[in-house]
N, CA, C and O atoms as a printed pandas DataFrame, in Angstrom:
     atom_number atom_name residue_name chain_id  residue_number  x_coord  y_coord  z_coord
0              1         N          UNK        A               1   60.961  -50.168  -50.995
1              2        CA          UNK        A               1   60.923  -49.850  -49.569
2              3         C          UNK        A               1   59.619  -49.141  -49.219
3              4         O          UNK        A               1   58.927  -48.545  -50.044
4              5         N          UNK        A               2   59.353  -49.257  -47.946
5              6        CA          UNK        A               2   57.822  -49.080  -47.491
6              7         C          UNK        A               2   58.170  -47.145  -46.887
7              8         O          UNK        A               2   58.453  -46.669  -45.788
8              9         N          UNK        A               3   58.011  -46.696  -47.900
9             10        CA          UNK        A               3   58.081  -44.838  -46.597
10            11         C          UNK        A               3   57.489  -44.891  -45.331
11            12         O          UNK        A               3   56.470  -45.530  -45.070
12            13         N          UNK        A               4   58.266  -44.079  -44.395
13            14        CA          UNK        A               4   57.759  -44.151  -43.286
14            15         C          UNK        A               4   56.441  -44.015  -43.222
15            16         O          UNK        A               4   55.658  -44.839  -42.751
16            17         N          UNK        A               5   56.101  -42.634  -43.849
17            18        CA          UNK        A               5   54.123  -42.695  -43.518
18            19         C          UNK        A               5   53.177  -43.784  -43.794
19            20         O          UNK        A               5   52.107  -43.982  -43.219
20            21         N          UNK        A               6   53.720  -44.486  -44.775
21            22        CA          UNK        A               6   52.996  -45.504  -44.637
22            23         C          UNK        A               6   52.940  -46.291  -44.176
23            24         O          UNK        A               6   51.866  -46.890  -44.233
24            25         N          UNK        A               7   54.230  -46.958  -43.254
25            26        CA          UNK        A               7   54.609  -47.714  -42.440
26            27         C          UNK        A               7   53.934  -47.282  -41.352
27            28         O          UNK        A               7   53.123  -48.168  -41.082
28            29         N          UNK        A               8   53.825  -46.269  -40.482
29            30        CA          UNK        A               8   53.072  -45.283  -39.281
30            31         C          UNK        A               8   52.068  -45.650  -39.459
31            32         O          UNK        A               8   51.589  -46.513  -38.724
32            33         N          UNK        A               9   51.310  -45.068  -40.617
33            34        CA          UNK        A               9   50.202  -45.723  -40.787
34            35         C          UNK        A               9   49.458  -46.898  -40.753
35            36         O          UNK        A               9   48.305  -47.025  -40.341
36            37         N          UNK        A              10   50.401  -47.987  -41.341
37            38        CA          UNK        A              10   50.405  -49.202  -40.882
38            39         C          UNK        A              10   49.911  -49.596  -39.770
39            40         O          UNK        A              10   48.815  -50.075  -39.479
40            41         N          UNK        A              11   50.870  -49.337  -39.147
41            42        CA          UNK        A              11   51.291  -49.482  -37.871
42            43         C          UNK        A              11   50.098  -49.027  -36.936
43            44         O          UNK        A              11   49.563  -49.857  -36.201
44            45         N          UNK        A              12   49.566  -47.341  -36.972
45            46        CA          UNK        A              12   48.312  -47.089  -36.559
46            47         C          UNK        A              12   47.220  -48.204  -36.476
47            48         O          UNK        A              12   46.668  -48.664  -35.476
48            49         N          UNK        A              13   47.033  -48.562  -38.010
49            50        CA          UNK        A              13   45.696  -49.391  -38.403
50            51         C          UNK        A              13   45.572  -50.813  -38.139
51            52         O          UNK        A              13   44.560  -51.430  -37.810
52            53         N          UNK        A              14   46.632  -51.198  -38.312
53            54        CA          UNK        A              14   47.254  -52.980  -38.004
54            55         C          UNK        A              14   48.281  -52.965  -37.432
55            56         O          UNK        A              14   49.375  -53.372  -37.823
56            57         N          UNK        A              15   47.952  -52.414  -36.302
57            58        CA          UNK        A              15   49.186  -53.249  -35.250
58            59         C          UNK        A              15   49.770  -54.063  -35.752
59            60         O          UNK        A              15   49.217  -54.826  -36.544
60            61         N          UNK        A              16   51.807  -54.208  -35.275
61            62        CA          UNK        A              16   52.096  -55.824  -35.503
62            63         C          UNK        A              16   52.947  -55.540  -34.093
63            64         O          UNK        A              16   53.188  -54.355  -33.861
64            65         N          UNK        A              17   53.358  -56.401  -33.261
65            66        CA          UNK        A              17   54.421  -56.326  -32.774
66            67         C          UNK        A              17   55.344  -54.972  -32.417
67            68         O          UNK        A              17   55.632  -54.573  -31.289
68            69         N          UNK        A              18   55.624  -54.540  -33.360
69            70        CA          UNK        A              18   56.742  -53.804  -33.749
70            71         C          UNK        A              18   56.159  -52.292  -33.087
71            72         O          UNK        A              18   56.754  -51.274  -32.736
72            73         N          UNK        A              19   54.771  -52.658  -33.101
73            74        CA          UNK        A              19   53.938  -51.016  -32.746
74            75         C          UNK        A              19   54.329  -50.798  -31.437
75            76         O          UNK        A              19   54.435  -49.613  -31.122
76            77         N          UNK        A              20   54.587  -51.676  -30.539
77            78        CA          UNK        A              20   55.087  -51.186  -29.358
78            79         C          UNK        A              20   56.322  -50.570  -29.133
79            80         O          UNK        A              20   56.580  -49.877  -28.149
80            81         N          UNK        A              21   56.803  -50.732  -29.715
81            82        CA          UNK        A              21   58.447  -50.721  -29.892
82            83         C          UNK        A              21   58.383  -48.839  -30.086
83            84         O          UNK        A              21   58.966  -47.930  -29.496
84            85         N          UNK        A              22   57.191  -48.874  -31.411
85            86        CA          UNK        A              22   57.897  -46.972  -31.705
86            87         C          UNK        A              22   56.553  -46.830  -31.294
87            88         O          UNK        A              22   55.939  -46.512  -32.312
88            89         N          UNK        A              23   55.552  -46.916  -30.074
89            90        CA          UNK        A              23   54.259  -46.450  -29.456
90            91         C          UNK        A              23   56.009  -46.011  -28.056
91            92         O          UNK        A              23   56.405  -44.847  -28.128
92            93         N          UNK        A              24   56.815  -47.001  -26.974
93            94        CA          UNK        A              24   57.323  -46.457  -26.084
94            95         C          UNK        A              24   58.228  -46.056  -26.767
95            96         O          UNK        A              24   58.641  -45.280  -25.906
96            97         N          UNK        A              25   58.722  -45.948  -27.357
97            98        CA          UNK        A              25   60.268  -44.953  -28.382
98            99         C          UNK        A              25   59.768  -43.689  -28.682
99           100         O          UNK        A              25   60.266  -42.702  -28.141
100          101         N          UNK        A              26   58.678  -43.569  -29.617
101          102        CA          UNK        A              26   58.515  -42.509  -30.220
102          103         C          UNK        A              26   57.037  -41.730  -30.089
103          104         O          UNK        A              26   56.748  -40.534  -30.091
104          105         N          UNK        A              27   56.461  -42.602  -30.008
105          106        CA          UNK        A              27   54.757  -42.048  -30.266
106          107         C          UNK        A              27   54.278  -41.654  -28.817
107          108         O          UNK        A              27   53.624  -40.614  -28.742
108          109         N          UNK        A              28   54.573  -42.503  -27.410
109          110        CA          UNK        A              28   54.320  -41.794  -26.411
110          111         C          UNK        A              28   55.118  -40.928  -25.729
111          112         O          UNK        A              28   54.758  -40.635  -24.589
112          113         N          UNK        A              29   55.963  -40.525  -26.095
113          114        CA          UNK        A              29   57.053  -39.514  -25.399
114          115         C          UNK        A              29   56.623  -38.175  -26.393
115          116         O          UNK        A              29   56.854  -37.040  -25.977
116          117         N          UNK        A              30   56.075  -38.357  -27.538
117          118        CA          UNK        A              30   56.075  -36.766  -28.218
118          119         C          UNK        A              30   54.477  -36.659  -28.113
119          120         O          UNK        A              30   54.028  -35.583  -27.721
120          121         N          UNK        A              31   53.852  -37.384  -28.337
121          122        CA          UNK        A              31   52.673  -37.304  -27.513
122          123         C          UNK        A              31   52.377  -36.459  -26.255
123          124         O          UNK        A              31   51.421  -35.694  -26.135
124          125         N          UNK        A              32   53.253  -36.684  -25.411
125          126        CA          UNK        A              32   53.409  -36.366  -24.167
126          127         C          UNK        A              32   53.894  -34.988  -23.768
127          128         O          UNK        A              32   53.713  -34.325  -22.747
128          129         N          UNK        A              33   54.466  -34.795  -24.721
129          130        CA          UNK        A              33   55.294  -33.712  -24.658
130          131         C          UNK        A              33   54.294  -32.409  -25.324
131          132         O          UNK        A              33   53.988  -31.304  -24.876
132          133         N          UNK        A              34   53.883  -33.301  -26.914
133          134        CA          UNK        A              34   52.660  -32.057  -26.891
134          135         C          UNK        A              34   51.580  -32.049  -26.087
135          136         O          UNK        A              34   51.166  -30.914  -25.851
136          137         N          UNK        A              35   50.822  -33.170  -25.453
137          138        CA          UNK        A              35   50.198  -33.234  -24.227
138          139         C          UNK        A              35   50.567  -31.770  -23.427
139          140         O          UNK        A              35   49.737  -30.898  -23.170
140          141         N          UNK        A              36   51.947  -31.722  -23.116
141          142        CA          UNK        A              36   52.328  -30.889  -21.880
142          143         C          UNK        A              36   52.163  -29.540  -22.472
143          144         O          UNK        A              36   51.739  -28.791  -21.591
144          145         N          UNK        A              37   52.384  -28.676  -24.039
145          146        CA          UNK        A              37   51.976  -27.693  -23.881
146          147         C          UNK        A              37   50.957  -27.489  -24.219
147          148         O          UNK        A              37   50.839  -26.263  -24.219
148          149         N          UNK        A              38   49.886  -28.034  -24.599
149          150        CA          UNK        A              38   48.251  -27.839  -25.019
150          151         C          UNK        A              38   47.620  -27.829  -23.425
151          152         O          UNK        A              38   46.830  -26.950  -23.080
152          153         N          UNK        A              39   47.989  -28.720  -22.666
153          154        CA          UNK        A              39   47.868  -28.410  -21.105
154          155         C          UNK        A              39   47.920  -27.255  -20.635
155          156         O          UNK        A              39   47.004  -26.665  -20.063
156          157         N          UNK        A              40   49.093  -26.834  -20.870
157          158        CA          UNK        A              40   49.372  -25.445  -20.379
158          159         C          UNK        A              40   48.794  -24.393  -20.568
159          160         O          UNK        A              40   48.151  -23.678  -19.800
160          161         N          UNK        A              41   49.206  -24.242  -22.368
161          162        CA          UNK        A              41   47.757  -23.175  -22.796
162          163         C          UNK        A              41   46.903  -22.939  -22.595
163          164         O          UNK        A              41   46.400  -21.818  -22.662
164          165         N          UNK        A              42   46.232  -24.337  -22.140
165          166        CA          UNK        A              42   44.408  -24.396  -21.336
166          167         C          UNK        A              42   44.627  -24.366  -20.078
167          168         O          UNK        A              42   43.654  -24.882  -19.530
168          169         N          UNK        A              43   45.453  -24.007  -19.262
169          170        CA          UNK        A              43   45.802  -24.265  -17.853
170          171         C          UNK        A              43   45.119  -25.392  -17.029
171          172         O          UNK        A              43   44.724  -25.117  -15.896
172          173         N          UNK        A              44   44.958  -26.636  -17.528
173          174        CA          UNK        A              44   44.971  -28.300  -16.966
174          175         C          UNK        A              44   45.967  -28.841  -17.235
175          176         O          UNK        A              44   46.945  -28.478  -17.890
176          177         N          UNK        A              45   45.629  -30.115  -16.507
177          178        CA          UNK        A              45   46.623  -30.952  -16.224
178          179         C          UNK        A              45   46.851  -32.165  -17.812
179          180         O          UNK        A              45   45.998  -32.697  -18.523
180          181         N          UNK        A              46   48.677  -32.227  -17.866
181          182        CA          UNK        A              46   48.792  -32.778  -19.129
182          183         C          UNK        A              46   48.453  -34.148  -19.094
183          184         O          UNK        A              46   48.314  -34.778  -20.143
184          185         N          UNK        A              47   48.256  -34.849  -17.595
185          186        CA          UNK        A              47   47.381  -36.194  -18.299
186          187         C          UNK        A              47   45.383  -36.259  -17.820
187          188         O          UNK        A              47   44.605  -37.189  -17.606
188          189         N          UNK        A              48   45.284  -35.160  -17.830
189          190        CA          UNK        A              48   43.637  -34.887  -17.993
190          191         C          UNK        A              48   43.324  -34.857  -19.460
191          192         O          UNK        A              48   43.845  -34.188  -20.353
192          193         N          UNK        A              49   42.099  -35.967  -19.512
193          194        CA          UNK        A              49   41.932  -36.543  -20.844
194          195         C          UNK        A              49   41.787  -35.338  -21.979
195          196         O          UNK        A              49   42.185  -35.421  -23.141
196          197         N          UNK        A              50   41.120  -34.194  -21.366
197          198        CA          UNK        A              50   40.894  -33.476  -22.608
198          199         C          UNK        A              50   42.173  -33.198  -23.471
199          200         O          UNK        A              50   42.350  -33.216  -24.689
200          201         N          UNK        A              51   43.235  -32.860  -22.113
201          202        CA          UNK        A              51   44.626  -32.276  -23.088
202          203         C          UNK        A              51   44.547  -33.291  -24.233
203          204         O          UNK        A              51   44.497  -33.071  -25.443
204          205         N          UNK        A              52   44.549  -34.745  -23.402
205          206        CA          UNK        A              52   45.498  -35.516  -24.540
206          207         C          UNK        A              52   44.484  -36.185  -25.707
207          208         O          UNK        A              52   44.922  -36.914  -26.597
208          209         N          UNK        A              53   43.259  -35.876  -25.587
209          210        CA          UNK        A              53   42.546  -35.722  -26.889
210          211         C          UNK        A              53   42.464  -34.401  -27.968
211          212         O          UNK        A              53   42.189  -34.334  -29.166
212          213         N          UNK        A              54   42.880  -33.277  -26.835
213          214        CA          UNK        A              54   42.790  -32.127  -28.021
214          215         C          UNK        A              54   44.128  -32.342  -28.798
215          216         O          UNK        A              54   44.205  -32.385  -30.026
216          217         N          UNK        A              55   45.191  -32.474  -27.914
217          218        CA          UNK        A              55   46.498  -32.505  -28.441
218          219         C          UNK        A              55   46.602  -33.927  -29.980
219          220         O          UNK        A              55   47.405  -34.071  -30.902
220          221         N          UNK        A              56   45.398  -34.672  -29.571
221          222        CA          UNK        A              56   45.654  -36.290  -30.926
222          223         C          UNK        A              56   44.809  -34.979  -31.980
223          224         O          UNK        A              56   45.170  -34.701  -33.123
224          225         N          UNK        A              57   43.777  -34.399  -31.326
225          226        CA          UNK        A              57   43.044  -33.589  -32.538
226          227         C          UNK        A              57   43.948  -32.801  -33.324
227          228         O          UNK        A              57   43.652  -32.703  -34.515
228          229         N          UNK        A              58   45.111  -32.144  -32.878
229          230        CA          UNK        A              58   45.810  -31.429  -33.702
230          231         C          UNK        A              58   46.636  -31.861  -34.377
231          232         O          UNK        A              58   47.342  -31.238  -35.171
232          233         N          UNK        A              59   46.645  -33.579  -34.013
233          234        CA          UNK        A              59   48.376  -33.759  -34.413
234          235         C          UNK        A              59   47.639  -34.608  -35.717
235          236         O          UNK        A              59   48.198  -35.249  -36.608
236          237         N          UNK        A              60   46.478  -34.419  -35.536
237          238        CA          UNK        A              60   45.665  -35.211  -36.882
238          239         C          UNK        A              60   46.001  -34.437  -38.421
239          240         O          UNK        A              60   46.350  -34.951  -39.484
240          241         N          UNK        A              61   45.774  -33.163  -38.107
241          242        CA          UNK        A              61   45.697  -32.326  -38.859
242          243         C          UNK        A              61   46.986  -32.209  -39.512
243          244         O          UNK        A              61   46.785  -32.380  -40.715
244          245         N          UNK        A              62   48.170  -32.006  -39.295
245          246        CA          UNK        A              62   49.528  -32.655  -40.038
246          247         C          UNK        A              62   49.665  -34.219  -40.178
247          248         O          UNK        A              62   50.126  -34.385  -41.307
248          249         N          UNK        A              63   49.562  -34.942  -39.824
249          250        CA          UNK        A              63   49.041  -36.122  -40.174
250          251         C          UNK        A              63   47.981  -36.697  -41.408
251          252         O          UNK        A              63   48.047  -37.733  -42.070
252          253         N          UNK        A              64   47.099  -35.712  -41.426
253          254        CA          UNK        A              64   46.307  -35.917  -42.922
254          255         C          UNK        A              64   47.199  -35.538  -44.205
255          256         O          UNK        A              64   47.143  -36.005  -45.343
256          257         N          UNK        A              65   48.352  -34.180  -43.475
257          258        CA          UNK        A              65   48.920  -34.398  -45.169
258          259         C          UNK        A              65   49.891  -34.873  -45.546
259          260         O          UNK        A              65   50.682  -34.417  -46.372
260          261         N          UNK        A              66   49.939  -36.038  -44.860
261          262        CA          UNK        A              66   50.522  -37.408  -45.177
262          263         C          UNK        A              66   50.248  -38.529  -45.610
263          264         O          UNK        A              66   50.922  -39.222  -46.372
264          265         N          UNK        A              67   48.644  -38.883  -44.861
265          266        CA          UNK        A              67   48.051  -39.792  -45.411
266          267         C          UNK        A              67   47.360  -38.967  -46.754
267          268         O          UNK        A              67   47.241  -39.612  -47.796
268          269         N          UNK        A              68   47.049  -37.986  -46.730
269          270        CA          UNK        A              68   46.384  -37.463  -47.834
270          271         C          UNK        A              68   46.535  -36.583  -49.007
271          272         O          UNK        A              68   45.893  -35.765  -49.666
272          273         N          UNK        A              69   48.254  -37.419  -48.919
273          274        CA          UNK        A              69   49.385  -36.545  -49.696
274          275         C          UNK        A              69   49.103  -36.301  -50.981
275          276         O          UNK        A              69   49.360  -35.171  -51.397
276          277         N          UNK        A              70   48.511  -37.296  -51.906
277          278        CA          UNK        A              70   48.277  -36.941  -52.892
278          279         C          UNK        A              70   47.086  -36.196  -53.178
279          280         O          UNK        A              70   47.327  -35.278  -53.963
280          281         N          UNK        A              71   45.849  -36.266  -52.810
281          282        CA          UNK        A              71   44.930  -35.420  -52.681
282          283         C          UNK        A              71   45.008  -33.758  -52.666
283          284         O          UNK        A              71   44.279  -32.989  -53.292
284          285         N          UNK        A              72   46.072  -33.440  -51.797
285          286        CA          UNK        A              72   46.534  -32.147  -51.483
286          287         C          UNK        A              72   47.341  -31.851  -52.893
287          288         O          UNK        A              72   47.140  -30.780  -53.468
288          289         N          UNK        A              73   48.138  -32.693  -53.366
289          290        CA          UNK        A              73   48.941  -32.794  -53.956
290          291         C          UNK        A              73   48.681  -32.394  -55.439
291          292         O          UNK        A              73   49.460  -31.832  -56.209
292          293         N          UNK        A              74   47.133  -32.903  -55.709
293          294        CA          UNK        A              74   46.454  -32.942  -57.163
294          295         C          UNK        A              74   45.510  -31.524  -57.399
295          296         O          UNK        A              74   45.243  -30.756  -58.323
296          297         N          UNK        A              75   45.102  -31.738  -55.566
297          298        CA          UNK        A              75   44.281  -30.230  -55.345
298          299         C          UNK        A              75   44.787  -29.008  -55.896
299          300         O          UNK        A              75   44.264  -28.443  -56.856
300          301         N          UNK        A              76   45.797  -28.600  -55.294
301          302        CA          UNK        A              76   47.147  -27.309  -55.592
302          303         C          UNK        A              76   47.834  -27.447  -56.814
303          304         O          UNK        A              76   48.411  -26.555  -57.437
304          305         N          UNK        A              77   47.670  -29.256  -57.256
305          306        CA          UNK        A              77   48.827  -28.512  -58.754
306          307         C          UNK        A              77   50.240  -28.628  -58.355
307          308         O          UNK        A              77   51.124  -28.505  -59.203
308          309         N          UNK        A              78   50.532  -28.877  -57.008
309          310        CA          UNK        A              78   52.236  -29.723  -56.641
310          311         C          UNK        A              78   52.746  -30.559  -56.682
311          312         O          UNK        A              78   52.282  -31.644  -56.334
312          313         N          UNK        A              79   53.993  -30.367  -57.158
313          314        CA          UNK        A              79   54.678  -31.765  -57.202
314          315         C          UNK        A              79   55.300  -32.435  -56.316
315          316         O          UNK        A              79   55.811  -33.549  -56.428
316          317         N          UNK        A              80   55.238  -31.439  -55.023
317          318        CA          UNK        A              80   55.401  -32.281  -53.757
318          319         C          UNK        A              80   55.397  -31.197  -52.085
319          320         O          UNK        A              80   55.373  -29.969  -52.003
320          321         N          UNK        A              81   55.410  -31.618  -51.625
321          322        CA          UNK        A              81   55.417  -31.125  -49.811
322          323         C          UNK        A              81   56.858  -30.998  -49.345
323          324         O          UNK        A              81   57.363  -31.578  -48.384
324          325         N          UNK        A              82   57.283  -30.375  -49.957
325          326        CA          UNK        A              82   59.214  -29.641  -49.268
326          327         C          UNK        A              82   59.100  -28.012  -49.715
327          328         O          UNK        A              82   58.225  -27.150  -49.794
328          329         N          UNK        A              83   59.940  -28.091  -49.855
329          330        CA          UNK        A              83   60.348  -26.052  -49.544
330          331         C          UNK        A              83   59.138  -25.518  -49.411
331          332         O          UNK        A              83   58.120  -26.079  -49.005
332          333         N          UNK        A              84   59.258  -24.542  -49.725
333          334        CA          UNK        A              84   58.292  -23.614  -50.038
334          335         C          UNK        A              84   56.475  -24.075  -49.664
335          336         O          UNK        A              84   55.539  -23.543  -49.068
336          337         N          UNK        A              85   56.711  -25.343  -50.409
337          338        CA          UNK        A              85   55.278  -25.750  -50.218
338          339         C          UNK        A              85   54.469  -26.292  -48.790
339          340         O          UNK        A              85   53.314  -26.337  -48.366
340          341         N          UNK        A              86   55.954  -26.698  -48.307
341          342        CA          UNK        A              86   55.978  -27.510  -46.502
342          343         C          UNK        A              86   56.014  -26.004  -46.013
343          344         O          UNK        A              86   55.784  -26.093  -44.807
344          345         N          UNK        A              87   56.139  -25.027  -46.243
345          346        CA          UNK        A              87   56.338  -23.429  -44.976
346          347         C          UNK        A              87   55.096  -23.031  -45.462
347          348         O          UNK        A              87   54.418  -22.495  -44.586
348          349         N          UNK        A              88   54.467  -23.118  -46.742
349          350        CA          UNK        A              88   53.372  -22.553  -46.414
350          351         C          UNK        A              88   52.131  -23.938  -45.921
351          352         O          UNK        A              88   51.307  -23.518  -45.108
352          353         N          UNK        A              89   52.036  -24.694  -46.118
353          354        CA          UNK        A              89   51.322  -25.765  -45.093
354          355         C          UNK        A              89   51.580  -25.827  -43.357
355          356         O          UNK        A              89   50.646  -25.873  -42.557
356          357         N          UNK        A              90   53.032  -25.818  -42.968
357          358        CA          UNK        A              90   53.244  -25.628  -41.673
358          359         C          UNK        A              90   52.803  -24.002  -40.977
359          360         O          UNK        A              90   52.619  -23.699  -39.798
360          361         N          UNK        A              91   52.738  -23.265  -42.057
361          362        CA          UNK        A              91   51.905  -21.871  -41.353
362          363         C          UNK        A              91   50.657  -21.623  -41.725
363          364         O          UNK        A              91   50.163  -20.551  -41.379
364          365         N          UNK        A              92   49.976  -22.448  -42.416
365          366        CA          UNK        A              92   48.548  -23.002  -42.093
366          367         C          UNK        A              92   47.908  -23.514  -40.658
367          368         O          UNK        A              92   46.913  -23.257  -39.980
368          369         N          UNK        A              93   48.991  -24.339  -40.594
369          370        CA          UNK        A              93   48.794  -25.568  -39.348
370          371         C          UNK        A              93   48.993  -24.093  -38.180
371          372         O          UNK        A              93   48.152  -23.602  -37.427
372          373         N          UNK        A              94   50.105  -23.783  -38.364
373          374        CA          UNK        A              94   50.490  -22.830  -36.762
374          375         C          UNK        A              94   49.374  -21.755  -36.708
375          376         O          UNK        A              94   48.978  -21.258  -35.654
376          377         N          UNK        A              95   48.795  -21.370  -38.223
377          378        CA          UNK        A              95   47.412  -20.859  -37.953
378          379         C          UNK        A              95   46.704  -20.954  -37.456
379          380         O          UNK        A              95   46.320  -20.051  -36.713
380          381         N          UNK        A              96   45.965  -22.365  -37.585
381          382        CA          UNK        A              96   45.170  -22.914  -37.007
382          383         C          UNK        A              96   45.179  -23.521  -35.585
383          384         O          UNK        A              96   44.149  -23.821  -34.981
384          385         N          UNK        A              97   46.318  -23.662  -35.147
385          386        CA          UNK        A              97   46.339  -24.153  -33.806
386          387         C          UNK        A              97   46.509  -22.771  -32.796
387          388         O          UNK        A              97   46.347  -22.788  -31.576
388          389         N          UNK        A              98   46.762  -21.947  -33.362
389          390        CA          UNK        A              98   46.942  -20.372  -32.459
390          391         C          UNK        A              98   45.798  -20.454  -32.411
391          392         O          UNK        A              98   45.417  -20.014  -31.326
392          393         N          UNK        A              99   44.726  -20.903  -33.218
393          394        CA          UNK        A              99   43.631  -19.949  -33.514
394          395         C          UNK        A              99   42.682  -20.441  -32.610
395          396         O          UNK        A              99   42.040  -19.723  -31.843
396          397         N          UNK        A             100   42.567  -21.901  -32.708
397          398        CA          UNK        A             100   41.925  -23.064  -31.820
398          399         C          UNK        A             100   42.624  -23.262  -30.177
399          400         O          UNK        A             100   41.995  -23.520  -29.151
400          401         N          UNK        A             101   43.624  -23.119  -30.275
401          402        CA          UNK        A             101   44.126  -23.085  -28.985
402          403         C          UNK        A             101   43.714  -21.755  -27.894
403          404         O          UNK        A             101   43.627  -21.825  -26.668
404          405         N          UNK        A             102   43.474  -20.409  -28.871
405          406        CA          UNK        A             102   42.805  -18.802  -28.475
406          407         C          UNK        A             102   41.764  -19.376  -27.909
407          408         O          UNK        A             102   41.706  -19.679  -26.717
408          409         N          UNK        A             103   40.564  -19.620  -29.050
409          410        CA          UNK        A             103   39.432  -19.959  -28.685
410          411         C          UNK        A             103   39.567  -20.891  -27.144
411          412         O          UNK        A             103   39.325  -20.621  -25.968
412          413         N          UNK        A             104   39.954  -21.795  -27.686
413          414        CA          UNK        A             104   39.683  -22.837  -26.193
414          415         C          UNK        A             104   40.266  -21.816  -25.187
415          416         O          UNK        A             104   39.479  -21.358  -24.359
416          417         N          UNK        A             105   41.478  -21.432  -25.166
417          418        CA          UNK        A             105   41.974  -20.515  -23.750
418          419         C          UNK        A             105   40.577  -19.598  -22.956
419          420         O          UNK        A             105   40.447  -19.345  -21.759
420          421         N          UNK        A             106   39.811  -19.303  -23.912
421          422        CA          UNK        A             106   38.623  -17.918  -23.699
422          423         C          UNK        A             106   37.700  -19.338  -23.233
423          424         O          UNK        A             106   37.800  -19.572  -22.028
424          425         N          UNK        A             107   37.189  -19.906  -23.685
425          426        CA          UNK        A             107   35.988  -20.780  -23.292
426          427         C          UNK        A             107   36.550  -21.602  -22.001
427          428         O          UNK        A             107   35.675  -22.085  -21.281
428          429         N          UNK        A             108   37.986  -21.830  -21.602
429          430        CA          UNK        A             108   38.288  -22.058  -20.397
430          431         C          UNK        A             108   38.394  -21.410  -19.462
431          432         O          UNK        A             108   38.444  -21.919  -18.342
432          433         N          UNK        A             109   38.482  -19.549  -19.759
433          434        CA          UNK        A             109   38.161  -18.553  -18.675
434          435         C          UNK        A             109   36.873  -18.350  -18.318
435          436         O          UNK        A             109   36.489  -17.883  -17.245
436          437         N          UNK        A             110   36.169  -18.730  -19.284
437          438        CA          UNK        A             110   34.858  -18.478  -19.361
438          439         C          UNK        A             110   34.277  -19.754  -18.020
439          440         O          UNK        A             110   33.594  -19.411  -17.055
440          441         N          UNK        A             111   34.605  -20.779  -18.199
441          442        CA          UNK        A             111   34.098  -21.655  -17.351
442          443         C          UNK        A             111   34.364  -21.505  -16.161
443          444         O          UNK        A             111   33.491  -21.644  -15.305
444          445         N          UNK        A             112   35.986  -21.100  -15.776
445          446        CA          UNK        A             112   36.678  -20.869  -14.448
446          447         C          UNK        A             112   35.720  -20.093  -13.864
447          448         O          UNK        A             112   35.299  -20.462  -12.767
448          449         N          UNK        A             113   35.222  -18.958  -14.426
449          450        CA          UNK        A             113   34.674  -17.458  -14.069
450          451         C          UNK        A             113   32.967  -17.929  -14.127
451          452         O          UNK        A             113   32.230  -17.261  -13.402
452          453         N          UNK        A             114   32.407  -18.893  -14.843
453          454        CA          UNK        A             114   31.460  -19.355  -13.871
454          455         C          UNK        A             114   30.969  -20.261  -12.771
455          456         O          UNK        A             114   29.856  -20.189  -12.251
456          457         N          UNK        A             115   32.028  -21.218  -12.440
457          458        CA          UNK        A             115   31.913  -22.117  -11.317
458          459         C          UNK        A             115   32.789  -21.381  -10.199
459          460         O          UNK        A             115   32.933  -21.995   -9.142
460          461         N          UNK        A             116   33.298  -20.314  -10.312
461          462        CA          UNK        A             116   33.202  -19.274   -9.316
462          463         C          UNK        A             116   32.613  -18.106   -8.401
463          464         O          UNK        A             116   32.875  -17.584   -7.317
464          465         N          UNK        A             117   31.382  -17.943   -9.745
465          466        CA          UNK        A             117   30.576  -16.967   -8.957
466          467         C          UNK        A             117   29.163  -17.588   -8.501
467          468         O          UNK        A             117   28.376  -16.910   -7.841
């Protein structure tokens, strides 16, 4: 049997048919949804392109350690991505998106506060 990530992946790289099916099922509704709070955080609008490119930028980043499961995998010395090893990777990630999402919030006050004065 084909695991999902690789099937997704698939699916990403070579379309068949079937990509439409989980692009309106699955891929544009959570899309959308993280769209809506990366929007927010930056106070724009969730279908203004930046949201929904910053929002593919982040969702890349859990996404690589899937496609790049074993890599990570050989790096660390694990024998796999569940317990323990998935909480400390997912509080990497929530690291990094607090951290990047901060930044951008400040460089978006920053702009407000000069096409105002």
């Amino acid at each position: 049997s084909l695991p999902i990530g690789r099937f997704i992946v698939r699916e990403q790289t070579q379309p068949t048919p079937g990509f439409e099916i989980l692009y309106s099922q699955v891929f544009r509704e959570l899309h959308e949804r993280l769209s809506f709070l990366v929007a927010t955080v930056l106070g724009i609008e969730p279908s203004n392109e930046e949201a929904i490119l910053r929002t593919h930028a982040l969702i890349g980043q859990i996404w690589f350690f899937a496609i790049a499961r074993e890599t990570i995998l050989r790096r660390v010395g694990w024998q796999d991505l569940e317990g323990e090893n998935a909480e400390r990777v997912a509080a990497i990630v929530e690291e990094h998106v607090e951290v990047l999402l901060s930044g951008l919030v400040m460089r978006h006050k920053g702009k407000r506060k000069s096409t105002k004065t």
